[in-house]
Residue, then its C-alpha position, 0 to 999 in steps of 0.5 A: x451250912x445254913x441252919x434250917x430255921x434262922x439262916x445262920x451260919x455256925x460260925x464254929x463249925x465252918x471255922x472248923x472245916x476251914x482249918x482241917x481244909x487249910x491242915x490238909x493243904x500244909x500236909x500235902x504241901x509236906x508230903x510233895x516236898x518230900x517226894x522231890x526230895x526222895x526222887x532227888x536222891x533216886x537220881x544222885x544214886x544214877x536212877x532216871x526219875x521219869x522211869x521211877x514215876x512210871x514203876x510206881x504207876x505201874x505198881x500200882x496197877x492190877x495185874x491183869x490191867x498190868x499184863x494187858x498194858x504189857x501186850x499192848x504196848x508190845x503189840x504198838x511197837x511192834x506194829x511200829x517197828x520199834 
């Protein structure tokens, strides 16, 4: 960020922002690593990590929206004989 009267740049600041941006980055990184791993593991126990995905998708919908995927999910196969 420019300061108002000079121009200059906070050299401190901005070497701040860099590294809790550079911090997160490393985090995510961790945290993907361990998903893989942890979706490893559901299908050495016989899950399907594409079904996985989707009831943590599912989870985290509310219910009503949960309900009206439901019925129109049903209402789509039906209309396709499915």
């Amino acid at each position: 960020m420019k300061h108002a009267n000079t121009g200059a740049i906070d050299n401190k600041q901005l070497i701040t922002i860099i590294e809790r941006i550079e911090k997160m980055h490393e985090e995510t990184a961790a945290i993907a690593a361990d998903m893989k791993e942890i979706f490893t593991e559901a299908k050495s126990a016989g899950y399907d990590p594409k079904y996985v995905r989707q009831m943590v998708r599912l989870r985290k919908m509310d219910p009503d929206e949960l309900e009206e995927t439901d019925e129109l999910t049903k209402m789509y196969r039906d209309a396709l004989g499915i």
